[in-house]
N, C-alpha and C positions, 0 to 999 in steps of 0.2 A: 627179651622175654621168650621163654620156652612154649609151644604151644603142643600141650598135653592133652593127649585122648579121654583122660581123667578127669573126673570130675569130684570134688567133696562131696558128699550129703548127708555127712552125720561128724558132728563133735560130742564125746560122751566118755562115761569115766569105764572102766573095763569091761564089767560084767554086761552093759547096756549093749556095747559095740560085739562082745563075743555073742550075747543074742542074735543082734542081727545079721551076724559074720554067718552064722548058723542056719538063720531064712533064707538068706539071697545066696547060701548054698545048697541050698532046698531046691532052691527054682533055673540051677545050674548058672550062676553068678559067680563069680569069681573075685571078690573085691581085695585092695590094698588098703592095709592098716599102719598108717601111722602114729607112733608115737615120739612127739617132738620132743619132749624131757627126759625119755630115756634117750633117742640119739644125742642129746646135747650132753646129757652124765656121760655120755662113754666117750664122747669126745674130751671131754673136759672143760666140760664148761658151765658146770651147775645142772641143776635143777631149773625148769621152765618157771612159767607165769606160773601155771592151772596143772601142779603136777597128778596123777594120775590120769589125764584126760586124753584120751586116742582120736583119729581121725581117719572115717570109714571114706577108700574113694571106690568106682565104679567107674568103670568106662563108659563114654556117654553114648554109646548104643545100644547100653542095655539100663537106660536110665529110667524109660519110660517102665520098666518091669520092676523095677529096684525103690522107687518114690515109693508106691501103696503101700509097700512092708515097711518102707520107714516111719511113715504114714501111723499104721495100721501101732505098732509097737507103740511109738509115743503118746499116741493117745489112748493106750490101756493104760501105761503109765501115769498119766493125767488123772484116770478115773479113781 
């Protein structure tokens, strides 16, 4: 197993993840975004489980600045 300075903290469908791609480059964050089902189409190999759904990471030393706004977003969404 690879041990990566990364960390997940958000799975979510585009518009949710470009939001917060946008905060936590507000607050000089820099995250990677994955999307598993478009790398797996241009491989060739279908469509994922949960197609349009991305995944926000963060390096984990700036994790402790990066939670609040994930934080902060999902729970307006809630409301």
């Amino acid at each position: 197993m690879i041990d990566s300075s990364y960390i997940k903290i958000f799975t979510g469908d585009l518009i949710i993840v470009q939001r917060i791609v946008n905060q936590l480059e507000i607050v000089n964050i820099n995250p990677i975004v994955k999307d598993p089902t478009e790398s797996a189409r241009l491989a060739g190999f279908g469509g994922g489980i949960v197609p349009g759904f991305q995944e926000v990471f963060v390096n984990k030393d700036e994790l402790d600045k990066a939670v609040p706004i994930i934080e902060s977003i999902t729970a307006e969404l809630k409301s």
